[in-house]
C-alpha positions as CSV (number, residue, x, y, z in Angstrom):
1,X,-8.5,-8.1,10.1
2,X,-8.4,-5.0,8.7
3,X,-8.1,-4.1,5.1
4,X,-6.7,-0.8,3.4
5,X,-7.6,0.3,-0.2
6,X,-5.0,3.0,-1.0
7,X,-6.1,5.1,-4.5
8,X,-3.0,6.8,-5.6
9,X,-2.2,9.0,-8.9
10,X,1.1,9.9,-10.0
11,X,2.5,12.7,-12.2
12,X,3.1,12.4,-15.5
13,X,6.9,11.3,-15.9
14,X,7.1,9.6,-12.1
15,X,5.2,6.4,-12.9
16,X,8.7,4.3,-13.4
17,X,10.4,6.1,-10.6
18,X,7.1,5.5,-7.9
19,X,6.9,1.5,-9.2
20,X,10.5,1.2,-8.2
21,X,9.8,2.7,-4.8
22,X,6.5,1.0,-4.0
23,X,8.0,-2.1,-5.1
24,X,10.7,-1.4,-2.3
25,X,7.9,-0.6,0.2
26,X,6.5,-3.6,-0.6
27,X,8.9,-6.6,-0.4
28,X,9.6,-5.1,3.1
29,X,6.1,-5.1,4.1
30,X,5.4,-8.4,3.4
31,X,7.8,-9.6,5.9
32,X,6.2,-7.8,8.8
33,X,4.1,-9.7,11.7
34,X,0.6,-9.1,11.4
35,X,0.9,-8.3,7.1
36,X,-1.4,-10.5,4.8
37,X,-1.1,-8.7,1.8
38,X,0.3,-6.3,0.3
39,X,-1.2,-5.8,-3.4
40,X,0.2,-2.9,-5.8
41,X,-2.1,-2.6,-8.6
42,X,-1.7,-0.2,-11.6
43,X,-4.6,1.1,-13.7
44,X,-4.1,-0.3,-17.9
45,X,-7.1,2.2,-18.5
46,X,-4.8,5.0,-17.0
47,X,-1.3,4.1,-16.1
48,X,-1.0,7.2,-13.5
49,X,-3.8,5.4,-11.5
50,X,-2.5,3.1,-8.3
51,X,-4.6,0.9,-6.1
52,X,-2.6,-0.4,-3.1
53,X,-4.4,-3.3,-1.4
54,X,-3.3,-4.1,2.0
55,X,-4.2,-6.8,4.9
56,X,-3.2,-6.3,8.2
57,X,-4.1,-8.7,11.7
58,X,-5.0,-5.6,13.4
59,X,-4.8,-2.0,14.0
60,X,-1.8,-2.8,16.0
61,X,-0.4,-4.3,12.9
62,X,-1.3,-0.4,10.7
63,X,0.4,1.3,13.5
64,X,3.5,-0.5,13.8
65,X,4.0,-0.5,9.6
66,X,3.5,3.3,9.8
67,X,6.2,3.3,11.7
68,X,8.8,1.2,9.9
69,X,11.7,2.5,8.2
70,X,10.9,1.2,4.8
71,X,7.6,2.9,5.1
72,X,8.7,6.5,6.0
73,X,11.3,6.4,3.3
74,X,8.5,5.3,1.2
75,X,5.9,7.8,2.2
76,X,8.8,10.7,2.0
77,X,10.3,9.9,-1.5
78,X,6.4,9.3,-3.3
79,X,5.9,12.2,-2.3
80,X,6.6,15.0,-4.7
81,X,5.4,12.3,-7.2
82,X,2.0,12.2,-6.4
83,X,-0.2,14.5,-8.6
84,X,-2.8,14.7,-5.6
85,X,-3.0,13.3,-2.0
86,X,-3.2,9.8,-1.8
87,X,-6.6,8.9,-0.6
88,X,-6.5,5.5,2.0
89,X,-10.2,3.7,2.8
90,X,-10.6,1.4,5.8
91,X,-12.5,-2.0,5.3
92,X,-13.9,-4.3,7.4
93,X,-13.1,-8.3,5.9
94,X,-16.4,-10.0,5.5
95,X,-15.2,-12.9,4.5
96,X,-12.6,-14.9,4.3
97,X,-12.4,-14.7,8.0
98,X,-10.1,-17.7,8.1
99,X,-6.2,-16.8,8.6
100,X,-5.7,-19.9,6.0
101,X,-7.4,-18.0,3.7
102,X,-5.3,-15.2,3.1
């Protein structure tokens, strides 16, 4: 398993418009094979401050989102919202190893 932390901040005056389209990223996502999770977390410290947590089966699994429709309209309209690149960390799952788990 693999396990994405994507760290995303948003202008000023886009927050509304990026929920509504990470929201639509989203519900697609979790419908695709080899998707655990897919988390979208906003800041309350600073509501411009995104976290996106997402579990995937296997690189296999990244490849083939990045690839989806819903995902390249996604990354294409975010994109003029975002007040700096969008920074994405690989993780390696420790535990829970178990598919049940997730």
């Amino acid at each position: 398993m693999l396990v994405y932390v994507v760290k995303v901040k948003v202008k000023e005056g886009k927050i509304e418009e990026f929920k509504e389209a990470t929201v639509r990223n989203h519900r697609a996502t979790v419908q695709e094979t080899g998707n655990y999770r897919f988390d979208v977390l906003q800041s309350k410290e600073d509501p411009t401050s995104f976290t996106l947590y997402e579990v995937y089966e296997s690189e296999e699994a990244v490849q083939a989102h990045k690839e989806t429709e819903h995902y390249l309209e996604w990354r294409e309209r975010v994109a003029d919202m975002m007040a700096q690149p969008r920074e994405g960390i690989k993780h390696e799952v420790i535990a829970p190893q178990e598919k049940a788990q997730w």
